[in-house]
OpenMM code with the backbone's topology and positions (N, CA, C; nanometers):
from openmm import Vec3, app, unit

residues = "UNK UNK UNK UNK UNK UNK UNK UNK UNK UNK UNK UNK UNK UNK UNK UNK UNK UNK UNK UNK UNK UNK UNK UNK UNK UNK UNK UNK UNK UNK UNK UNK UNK UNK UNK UNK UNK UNK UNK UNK UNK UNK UNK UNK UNK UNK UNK UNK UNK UNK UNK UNK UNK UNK UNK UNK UNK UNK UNK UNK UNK UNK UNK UNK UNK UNK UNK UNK UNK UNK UNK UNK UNK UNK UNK UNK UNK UNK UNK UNK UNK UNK UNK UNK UNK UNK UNK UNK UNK UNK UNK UNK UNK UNK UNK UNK UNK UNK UNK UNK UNK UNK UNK UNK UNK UNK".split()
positions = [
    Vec3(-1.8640, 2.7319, 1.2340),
    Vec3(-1.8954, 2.6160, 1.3140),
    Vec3(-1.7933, 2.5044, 1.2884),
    Vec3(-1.7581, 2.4799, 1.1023),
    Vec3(-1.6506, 2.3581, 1.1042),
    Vec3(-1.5151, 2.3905, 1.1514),
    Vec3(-1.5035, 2.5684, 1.1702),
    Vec3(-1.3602, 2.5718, 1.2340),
    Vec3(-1.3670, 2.5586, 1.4097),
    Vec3(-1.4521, 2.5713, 1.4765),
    Vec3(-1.5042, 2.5681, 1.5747),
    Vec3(-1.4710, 2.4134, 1.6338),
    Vec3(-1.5430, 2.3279, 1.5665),
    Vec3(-1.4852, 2.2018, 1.5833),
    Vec3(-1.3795, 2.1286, 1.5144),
    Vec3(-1.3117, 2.2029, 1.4493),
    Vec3(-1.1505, 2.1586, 1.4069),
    Vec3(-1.0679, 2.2232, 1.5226),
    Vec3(-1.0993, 2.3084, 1.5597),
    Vec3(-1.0120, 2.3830, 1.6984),
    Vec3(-1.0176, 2.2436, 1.8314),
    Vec3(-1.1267, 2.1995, 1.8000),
    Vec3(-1.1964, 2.1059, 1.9360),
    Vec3(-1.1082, 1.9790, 1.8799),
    Vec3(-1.1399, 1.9260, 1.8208),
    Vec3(-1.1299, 1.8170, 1.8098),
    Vec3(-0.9901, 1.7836, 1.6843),
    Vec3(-0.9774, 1.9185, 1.6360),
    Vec3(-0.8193, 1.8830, 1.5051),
    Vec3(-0.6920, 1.8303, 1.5938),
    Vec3(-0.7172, 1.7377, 1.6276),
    Vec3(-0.5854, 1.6903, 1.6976),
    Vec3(-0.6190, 1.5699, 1.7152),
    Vec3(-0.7165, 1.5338, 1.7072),
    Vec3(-0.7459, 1.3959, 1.7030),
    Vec3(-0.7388, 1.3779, 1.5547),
    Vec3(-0.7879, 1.4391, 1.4946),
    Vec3(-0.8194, 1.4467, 1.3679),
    Vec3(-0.7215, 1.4047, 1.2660),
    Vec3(-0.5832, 1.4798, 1.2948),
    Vec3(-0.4467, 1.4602, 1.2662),
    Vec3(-0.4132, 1.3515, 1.3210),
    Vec3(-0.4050, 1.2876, 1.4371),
    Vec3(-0.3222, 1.1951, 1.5269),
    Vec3(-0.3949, 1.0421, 1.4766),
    Vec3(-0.4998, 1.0529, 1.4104),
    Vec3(-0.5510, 0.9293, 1.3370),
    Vec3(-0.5673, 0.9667, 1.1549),
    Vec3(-0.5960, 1.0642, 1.1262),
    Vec3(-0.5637, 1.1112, 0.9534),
    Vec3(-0.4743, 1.1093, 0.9145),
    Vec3(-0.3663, 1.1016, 1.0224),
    Vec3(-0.2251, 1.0920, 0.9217),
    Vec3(-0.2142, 0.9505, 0.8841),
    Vec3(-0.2712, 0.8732, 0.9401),
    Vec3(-0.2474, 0.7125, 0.8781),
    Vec3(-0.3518, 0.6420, 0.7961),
    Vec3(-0.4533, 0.7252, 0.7128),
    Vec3(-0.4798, 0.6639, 0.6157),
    Vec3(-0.4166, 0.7832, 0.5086),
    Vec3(-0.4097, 0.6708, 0.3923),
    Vec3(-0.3207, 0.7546, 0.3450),
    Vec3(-0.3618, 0.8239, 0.1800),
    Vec3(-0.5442, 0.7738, 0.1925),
    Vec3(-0.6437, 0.9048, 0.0657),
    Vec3(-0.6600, 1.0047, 0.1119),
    Vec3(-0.6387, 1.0042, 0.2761),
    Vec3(-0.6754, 1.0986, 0.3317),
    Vec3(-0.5566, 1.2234, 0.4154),
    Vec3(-0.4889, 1.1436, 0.4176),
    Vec3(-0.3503, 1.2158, 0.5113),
    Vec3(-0.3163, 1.3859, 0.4261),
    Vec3(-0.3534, 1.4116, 0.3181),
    Vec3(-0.2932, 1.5177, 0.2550),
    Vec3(-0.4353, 1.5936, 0.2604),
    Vec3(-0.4881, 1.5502, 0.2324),
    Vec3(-0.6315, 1.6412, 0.2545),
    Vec3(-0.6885, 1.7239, 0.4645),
    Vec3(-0.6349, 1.6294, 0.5241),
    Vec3(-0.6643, 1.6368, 0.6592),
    Vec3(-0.5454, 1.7962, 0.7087),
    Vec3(-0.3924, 1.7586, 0.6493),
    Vec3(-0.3064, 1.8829, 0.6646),
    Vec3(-0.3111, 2.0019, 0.6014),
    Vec3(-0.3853, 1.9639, 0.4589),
    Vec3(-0.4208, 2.1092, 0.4405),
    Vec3(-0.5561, 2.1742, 0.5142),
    Vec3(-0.6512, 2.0388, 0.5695),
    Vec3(-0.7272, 2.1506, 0.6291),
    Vec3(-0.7125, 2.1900, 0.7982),
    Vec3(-0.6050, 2.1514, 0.8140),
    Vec3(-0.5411, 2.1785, 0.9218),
    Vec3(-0.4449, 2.3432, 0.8928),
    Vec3(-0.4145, 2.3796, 0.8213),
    Vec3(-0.3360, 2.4347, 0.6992),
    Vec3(-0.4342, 2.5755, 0.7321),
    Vec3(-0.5577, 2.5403, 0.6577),
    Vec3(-0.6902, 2.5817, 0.5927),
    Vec3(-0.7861, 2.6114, 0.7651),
    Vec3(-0.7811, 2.5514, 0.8463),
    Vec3(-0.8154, 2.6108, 0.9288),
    Vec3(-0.7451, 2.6788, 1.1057),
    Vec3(-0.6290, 2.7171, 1.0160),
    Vec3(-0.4932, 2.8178, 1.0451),
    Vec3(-0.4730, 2.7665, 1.2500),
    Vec3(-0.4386, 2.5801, 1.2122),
    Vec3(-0.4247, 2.5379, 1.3331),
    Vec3(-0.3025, 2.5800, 1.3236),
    Vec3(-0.2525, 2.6337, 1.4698),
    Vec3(-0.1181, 2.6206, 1.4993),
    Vec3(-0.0350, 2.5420, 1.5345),
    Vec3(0.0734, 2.6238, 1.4856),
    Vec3(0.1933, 2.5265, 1.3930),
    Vec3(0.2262, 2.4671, 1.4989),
    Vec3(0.2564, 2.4797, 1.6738),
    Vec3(0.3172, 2.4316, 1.7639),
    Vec3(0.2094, 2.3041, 1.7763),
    Vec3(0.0755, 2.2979, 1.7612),
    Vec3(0.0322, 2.2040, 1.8436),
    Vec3(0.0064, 2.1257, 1.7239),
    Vec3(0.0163, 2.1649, 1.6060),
    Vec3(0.0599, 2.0936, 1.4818),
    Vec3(0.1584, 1.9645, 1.4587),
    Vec3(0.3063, 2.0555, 1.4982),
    Vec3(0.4055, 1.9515, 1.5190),
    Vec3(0.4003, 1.8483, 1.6074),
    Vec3(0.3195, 1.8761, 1.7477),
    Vec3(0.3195, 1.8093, 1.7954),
    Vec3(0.2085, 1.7151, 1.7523),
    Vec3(0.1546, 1.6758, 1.7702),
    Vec3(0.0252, 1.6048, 1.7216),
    Vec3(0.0742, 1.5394, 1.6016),
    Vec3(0.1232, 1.5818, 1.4696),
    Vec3(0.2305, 1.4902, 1.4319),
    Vec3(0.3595, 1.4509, 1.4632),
    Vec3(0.4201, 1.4744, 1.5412),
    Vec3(0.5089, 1.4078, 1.6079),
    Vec3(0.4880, 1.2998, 1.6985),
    Vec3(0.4015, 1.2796, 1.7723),
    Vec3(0.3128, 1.1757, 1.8142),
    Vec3(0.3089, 1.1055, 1.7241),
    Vec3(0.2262, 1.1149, 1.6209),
    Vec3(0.1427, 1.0147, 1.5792),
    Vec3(0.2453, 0.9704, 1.4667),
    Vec3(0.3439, 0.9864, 1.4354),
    Vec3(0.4820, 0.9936, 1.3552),
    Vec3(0.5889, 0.8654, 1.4228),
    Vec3(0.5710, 0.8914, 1.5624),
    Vec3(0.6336, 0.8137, 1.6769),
    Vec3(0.5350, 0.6529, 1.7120),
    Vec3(0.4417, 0.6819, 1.6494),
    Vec3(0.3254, 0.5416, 1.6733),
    Vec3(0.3908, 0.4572, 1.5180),
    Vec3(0.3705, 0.5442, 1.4175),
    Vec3(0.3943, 0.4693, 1.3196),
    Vec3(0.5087, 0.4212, 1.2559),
    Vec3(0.6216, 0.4799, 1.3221),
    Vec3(0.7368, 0.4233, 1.3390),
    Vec3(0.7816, 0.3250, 1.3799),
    Vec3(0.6992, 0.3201, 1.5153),
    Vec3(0.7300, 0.2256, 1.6066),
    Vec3(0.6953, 0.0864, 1.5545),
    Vec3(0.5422, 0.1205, 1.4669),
    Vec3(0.4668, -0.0054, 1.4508),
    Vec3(0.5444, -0.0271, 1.3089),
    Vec3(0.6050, 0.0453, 1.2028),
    Vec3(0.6885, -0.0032, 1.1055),
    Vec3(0.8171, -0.0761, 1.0921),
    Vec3(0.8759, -0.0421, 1.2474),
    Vec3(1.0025, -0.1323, 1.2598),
    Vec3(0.9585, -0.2512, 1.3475),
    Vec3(0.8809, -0.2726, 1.4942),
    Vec3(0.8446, -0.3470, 1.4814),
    Vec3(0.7666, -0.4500, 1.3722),
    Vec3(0.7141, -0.4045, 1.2888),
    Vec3(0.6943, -0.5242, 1.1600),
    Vec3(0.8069, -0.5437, 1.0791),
    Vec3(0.8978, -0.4798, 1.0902),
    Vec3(1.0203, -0.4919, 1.0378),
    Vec3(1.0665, -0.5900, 1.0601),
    Vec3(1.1131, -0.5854, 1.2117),
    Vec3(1.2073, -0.6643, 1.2848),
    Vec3(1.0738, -0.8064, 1.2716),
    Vec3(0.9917, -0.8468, 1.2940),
    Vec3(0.9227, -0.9723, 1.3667),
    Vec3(0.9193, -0.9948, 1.2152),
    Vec3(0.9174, -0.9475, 1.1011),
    Vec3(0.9410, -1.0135, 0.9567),
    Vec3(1.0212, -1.0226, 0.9173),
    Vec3(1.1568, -0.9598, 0.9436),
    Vec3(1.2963, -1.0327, 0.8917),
    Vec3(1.3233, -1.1364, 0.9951),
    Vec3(1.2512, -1.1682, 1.0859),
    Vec3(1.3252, -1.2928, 1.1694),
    Vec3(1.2706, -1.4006, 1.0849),
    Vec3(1.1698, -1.3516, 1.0605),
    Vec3(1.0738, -1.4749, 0.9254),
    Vec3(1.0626, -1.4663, 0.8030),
    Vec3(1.1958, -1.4315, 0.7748),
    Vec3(1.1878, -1.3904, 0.6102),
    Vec3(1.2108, -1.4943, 0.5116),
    Vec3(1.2584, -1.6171, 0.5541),
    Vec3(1.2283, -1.7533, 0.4835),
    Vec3(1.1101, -1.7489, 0.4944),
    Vec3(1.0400, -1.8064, 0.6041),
    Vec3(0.9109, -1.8699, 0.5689),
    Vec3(0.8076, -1.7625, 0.5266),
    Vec3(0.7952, -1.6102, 0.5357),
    Vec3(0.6974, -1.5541, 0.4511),
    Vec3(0.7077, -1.5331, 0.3047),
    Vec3(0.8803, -1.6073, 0.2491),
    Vec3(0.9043, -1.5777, 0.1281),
    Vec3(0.8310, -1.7003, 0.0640),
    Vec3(0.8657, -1.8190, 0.1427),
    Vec3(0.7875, -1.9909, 0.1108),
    Vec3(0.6631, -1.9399, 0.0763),
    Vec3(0.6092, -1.8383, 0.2443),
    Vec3(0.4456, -1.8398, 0.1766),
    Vec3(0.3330, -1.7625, 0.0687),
    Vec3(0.4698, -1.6648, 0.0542),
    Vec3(0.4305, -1.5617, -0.0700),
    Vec3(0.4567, -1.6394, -0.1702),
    Vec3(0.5407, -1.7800, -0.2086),
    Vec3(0.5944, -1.8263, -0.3140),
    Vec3(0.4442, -1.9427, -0.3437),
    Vec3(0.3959, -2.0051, -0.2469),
    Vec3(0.2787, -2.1117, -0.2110),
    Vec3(0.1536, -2.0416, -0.2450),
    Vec3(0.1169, -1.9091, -0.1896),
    Vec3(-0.0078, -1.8225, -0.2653),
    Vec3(0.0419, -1.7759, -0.3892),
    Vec3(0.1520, -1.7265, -0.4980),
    Vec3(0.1679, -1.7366, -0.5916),
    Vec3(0.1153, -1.8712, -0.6892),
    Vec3(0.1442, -1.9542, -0.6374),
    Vec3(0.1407, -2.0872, -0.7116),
    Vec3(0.0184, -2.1113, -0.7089),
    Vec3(-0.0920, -2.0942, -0.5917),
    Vec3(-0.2177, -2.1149, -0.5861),
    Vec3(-0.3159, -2.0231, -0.6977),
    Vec3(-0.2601, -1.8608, -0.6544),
    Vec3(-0.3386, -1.7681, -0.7544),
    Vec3(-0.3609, -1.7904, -0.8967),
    Vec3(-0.1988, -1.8467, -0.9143),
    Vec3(-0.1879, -1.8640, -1.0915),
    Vec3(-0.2882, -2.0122, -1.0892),
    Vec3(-0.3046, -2.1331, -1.0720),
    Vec3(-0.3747, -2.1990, -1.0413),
    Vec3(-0.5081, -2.1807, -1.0685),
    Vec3(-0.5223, -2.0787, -0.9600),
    Vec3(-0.7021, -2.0386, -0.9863),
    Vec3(-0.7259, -1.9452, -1.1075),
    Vec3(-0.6175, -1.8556, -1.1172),
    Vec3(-0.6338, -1.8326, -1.2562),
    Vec3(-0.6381, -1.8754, -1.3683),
    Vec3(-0.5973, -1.9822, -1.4171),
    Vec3(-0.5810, -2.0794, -1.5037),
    Vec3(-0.6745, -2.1858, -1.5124),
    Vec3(-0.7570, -2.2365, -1.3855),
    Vec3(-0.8683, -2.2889, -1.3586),
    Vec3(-1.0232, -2.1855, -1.4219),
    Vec3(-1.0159, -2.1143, -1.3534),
    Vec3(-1.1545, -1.9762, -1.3830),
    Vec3(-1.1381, -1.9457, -1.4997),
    Vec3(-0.9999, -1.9037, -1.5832),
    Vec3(-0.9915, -1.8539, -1.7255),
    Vec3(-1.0648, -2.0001, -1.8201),
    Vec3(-1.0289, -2.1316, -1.7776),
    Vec3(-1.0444, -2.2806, -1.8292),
    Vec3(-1.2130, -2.2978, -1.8335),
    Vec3(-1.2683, -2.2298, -1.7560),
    Vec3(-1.3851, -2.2566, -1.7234),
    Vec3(-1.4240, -2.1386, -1.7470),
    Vec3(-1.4336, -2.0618, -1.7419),
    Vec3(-1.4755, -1.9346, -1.8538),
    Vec3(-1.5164, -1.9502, -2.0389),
    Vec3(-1.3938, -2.0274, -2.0543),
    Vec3(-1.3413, -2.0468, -2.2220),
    Vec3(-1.4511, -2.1499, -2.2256),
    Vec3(-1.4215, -2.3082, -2.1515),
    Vec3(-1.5090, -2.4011, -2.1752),
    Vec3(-1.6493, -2.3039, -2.1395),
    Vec3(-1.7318, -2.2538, -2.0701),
    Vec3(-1.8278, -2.2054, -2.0520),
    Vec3(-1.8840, -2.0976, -2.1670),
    Vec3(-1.8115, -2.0452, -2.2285),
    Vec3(-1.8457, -1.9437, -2.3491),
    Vec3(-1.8399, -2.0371, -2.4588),
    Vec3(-1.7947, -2.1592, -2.4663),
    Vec3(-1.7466, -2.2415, -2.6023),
    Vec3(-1.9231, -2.3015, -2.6276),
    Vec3(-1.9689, -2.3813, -2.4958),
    Vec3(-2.0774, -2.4354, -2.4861),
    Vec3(-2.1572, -2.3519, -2.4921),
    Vec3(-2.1648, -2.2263, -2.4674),
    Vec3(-2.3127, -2.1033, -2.4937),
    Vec3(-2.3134, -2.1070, -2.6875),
    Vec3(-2.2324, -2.1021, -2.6862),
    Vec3(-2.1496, -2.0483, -2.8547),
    Vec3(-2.2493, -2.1644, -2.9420),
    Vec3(-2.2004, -2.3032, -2.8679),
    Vec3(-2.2586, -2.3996, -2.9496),
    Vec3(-2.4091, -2.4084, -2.9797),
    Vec3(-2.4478, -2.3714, -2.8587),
    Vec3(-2.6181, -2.4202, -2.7703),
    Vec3(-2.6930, -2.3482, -2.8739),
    Vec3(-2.6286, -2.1768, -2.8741),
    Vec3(-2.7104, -2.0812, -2.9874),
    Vec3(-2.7045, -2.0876, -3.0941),
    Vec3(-2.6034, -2.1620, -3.1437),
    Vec3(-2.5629, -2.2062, -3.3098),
    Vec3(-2.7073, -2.3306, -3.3158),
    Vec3(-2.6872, -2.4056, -3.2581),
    Vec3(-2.7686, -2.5061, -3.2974),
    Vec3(-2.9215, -2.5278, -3.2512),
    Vec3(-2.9502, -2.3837, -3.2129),
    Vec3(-3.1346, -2.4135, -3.1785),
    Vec3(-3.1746, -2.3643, -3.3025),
] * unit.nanometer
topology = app.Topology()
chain = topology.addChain("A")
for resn in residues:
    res = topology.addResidue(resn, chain)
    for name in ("N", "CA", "C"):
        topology.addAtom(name, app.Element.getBySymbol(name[0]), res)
C-alpha cells in the first residue's frame, strides 16, 4: 500500500523533500527503497534543483546589492544580543545572590 502511494504521489514527495534538509536524505533513499525510476527521478529533481537555484541566487543577488546595510544590521543585533546577555546573566547573578541571602537569614 506505502509503495502504492509513493508510485502516486513520490514526485511530489521529492519536488518538496528535497528542501528540507532532516529530511532530504531520508525521502531519496526511500525513493531508492521504493525502486522509483531513475528517469522520472532525475527529473523531479531537476525541477526542484532549478527552483532552488533560482531562489539561492536571487537571494544572492538582492543581498549583495545590500551588503552594507545587512552587515550594519547584523553588527546592531550583535550589539543588542550581547546586551541582553549581559543584562539576563546581571539579573540572574543579582537574583540568585538575594535567594542565597533570604535562606541564610530565616
Amino acid at each position: 500500500m506505502l509503495q502504492e502511494k509513493f508510485n502516486k504521489r513520490g514526485g511530489l514527495v521529492l519536488l518538496f523533500g528535497r528542501h528540507f534538509v532532516g529530511l532530504r536524505a531520508q525521502i531519496l533513499l526511500t525513493a531508492g527503497v521504493m525502486r522509483m525510476s531513475s528517469l522520472k527521478f532525475l527529473l523531479v529533481d531537476a525541477i526542484s534543483a532549478l527552483f532552488t537555484i533560482a531562489f539561492m541566487v536571487g537571494a544572492g543577488y538582492i543581498g549583495g546589492n545590500s551588503f552594507q546595510i545587512i552587515r550594519k544590521d547584523i553588527t546592531r543585533v550583535e550589539h543588542m544580543a550581547f546586551f541582553l546577555l549581559v543584562t539576563f546573566l546581571a539579573l540572574f547573578l543579582l537574583l540568585r545572590y538575594w535567594r542565597s541571602r533570604y535562606k541564610t537569614h530565616r
